[in-house]
C-alpha positions as CSV (number, residue, x, y, z in Angstrom):
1,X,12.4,-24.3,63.9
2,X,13.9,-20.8,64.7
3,X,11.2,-19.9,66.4
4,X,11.7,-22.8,68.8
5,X,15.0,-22.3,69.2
6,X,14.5,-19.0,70.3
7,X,12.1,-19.8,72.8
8,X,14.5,-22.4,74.0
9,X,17.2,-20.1,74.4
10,X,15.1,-17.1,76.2
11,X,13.2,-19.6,78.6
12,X,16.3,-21.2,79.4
13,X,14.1,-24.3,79.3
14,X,16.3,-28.2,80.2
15,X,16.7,-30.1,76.8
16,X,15.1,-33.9,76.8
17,X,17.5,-37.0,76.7
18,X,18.2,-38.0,72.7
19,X,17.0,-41.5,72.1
20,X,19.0,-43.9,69.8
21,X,18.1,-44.2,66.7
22,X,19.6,-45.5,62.8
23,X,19.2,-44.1,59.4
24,X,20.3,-45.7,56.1
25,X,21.7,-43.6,52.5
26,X,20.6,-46.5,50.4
27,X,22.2,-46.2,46.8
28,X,22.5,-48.0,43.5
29,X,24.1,-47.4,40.3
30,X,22.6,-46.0,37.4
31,X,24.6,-44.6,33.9
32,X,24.3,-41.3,35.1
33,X,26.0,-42.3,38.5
34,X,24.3,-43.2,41.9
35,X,21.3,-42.6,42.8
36,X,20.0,-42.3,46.9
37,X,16.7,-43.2,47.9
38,X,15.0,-40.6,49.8
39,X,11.3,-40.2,51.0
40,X,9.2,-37.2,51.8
41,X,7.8,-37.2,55.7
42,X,3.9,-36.6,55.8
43,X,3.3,-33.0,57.2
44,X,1.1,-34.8,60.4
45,X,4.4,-36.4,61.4
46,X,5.4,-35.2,64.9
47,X,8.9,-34.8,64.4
48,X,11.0,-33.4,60.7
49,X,7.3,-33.1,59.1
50,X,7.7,-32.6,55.1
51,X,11.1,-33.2,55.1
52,X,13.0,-35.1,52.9
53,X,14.6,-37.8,54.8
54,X,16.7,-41.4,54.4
55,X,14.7,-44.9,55.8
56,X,15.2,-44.7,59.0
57,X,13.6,-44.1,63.1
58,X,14.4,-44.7,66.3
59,X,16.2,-48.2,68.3
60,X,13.1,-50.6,69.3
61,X,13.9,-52.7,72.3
62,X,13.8,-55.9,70.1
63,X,16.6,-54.8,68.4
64,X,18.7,-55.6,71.1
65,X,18.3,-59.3,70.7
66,X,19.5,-60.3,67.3
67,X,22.6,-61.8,68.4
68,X,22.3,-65.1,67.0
69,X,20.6,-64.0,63.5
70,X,23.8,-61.9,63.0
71,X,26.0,-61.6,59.8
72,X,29.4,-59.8,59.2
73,X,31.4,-57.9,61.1
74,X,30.9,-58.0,64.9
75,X,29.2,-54.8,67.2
76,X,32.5,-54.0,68.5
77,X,33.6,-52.9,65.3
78,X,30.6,-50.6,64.6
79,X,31.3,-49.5,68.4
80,X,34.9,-48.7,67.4
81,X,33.5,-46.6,64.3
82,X,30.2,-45.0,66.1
83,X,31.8,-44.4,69.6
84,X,29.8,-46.4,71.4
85,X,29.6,-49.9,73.2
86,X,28.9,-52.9,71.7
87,X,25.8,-53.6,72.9
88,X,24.8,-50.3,71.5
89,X,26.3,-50.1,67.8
90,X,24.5,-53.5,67.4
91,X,21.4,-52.0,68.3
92,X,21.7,-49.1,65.9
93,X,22.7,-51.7,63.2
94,X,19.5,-53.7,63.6
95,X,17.7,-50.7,64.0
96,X,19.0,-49.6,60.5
97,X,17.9,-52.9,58.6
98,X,14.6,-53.0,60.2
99,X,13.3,-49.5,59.5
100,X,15.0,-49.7,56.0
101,X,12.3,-52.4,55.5
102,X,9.6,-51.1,57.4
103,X,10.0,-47.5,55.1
104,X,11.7,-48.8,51.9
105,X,10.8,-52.6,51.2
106,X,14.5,-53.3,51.2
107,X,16.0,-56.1,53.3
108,X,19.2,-56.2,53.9
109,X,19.2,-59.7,55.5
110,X,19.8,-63.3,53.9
111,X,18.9,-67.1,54.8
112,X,22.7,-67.5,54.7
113,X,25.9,-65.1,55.4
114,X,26.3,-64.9,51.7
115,X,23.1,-64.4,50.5
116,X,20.3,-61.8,50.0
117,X,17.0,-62.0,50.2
118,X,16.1,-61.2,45.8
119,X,12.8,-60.4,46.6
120,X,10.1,-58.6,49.3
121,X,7.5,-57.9,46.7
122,X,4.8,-60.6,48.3
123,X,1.9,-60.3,50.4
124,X,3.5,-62.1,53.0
125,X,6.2,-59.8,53.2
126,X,4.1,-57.0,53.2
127,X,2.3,-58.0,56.0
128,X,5.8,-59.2,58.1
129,X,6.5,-55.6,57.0
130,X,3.1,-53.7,58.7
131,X,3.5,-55.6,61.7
132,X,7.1,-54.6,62.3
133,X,6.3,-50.9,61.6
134,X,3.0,-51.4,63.9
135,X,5.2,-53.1,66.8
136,X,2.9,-56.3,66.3
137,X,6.2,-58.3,65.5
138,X,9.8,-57.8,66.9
139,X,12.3,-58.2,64.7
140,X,13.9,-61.1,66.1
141,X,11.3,-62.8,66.1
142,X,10.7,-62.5,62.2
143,X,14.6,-63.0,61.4
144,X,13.9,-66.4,63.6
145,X,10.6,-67.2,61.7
146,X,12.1,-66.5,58.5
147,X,15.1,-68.9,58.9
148,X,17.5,-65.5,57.7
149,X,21.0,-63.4,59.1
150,X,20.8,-59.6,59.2
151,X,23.8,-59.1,57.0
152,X,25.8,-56.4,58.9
153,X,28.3,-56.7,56.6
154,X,26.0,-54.8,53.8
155,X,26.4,-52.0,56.0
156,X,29.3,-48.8,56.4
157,X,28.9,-46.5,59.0
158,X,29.1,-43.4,57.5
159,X,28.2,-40.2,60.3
160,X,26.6,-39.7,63.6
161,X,24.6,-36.8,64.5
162,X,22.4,-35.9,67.5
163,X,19.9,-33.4,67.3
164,X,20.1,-29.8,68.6
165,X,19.1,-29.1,72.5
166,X,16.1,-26.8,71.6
167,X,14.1,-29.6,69.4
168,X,11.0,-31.2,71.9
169,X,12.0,-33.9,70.1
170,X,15.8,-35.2,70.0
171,X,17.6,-38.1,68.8
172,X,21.1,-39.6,69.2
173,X,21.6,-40.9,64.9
174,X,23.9,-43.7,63.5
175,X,24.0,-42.8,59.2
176,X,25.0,-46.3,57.1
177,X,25.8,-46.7,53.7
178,X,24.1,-49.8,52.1
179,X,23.6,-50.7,48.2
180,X,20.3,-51.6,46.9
181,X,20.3,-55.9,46.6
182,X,19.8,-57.3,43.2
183,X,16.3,-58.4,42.4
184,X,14.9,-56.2,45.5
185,X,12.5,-52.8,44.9
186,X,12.3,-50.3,46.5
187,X,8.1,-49.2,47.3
188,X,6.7,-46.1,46.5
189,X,5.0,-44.8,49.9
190,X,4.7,-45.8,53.5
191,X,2.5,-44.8,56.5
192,X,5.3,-42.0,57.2
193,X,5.7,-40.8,53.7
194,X,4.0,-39.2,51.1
195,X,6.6,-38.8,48.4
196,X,9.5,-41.0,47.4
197,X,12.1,-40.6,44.6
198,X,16.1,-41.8,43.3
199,X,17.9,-39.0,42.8
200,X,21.7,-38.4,42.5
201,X,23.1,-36.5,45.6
202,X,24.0,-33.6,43.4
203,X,20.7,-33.2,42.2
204,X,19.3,-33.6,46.0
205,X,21.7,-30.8,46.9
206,X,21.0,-28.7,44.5
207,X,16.6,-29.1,44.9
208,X,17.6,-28.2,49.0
209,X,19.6,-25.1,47.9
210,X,16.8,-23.7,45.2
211,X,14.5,-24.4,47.8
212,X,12.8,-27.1,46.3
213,X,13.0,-29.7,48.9
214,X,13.3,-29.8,52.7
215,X,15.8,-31.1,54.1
216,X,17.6,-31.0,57.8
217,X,21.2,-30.8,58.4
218,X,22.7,-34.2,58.3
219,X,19.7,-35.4,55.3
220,X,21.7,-32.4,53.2
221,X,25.4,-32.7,54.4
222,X,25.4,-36.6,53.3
223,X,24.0,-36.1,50.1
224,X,26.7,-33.5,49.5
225,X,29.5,-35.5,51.1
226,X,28.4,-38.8,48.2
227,X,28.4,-36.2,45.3
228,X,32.2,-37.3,44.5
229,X,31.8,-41.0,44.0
230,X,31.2,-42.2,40.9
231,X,29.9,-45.8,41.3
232,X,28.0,-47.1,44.5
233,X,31.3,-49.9,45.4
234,X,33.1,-46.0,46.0
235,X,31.1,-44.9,48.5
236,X,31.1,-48.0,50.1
237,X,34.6,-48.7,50.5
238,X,34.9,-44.9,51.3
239,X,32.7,-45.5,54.8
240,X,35.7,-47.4,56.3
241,X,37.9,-44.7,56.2
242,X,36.3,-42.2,57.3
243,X,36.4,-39.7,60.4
244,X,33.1,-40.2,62.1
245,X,32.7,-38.1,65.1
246,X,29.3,-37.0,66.9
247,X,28.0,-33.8,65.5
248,X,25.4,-32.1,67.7
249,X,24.7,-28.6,65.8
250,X,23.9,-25.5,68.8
251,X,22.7,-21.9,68.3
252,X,23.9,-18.5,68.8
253,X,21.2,-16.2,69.6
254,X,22.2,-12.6,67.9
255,X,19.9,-9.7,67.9
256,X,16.9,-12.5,67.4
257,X,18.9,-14.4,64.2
258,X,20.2,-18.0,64.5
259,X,23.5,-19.0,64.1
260,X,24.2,-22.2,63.9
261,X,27.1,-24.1,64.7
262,X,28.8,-27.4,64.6
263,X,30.3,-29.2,68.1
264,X,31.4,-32.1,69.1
């Protein structure tokens, strides 16, 4: 990563566009506090390879068009919290439940506005699941087939982050907050994952700062922002009030070392 930064910054080469995409701190309680679910990205992946990482990719056209299978509160308020239109916070929400599903197992939709779906476990989910993540199936199409709601309401925007000008690859990120459902699992590995685990955010933080795990910026700074709450329905109710501005870290090129910083 430094060394392509540097190159950035000596060629003077043009950054590429950031394309929209959603990520989701998924969480549940445990005696020891709560726990986020975090996954390990296989070392072939193109773009944050062996990092640690939250569910989560980039805004598929067909996320667009779940207006009618929506639950909760509307876009405009995700717009409000995100900066962003409408049109746009309700395609980083969709975006959100559907790669939570396609990289965790988890669902975070219902065959009513007050209900969750208690179970993915099946074949037949698994298969809905693989051709979502192969593009085989759009996601409205399998909310529709499924008779279910995406339940936006499960949801709390929590940060927004865009990635640094030098990366080849850049993306323009809306971070949620979601609790586990009852009755749903979590699986262990996914095409894009090797290695998945629970672990508190304290215990994240500190495996990133011994050097243990990988993780980017906004993977680390999250985990260390939940360390405080002491039950899953804290965090939670915490998302609504919170500042969320666009964070798009830059560098400072000194005598060949990085520094980076934080700008809006």
């Amino acid at each position: 990563m430094a060394a392509e930064a540097l190159a950035f910054t000596r060629e003077r080469r043009t950054p590429v566009g950031p394309r929209p995409a959603a990520t989701v701190i998924l969480l549940r309680d445990t005696a020891a506090g709560p726990e986020v679910y975090l996954l390990r990205r296989q070392q072939s992946m193109a773009f944050a390879a062996g990092m640690t990482v939250f569910p989560g990719g980039r805004v598929d056209p067909t996320d667009a068009s779940i207006a009618d299978s929506w639950s909760g509160p509307p876009p405009s308020s995700f717009g409000e919290r995100l900066g962003c239109s409408p049109d746009t916070a309700a395609a980083y929400v969709a975006a959100a439940v559907r790669e939570t599903f396609e990289e965790s197992g988890v669902l975070l939709a219902g065959p009513s506005t007050e209900s969750v779906v208690a179970d993915t476990t099946g074949d037949d989910w698994e298969a809905d699941r693989v051709a979502l993540e192969s593009r085989e199936l759009g996601f409205a199409d399998f909310l529709h087939r499924r008779g279910l709601v995406l339940r936006a309401d499960l949801l709390g925007a929590w940060a927004h982050w865009i990635t640094p000008e030098f990366e080849p690859r850049r993306y323009d990120t809306a971070f949620f907050v979601a609790a586990l459902p009852a009755g749903q699992v979590t699986r262990d590995v996914t095409s894009e994952s090797d290695q998945v685990a629970w672990l508190r955010p304290a215990d994240a933080v500190r495996a990133v700062e011994a050097g243990e795990m990988l993780m980017l910026p906004p993977t680390y700074l999250c985990c260390r922002d939940l360390i405080p709450y002491a039950a899953v329905a804290d965090a939670l109710a915490a998302a609504g009030a919170r500042e969320i501005r666009a964070i798009q870290p830059t560098i400072r090129v000194e005598d060949d070392d990085l520094v980076y910083l934080e700008t809006t």
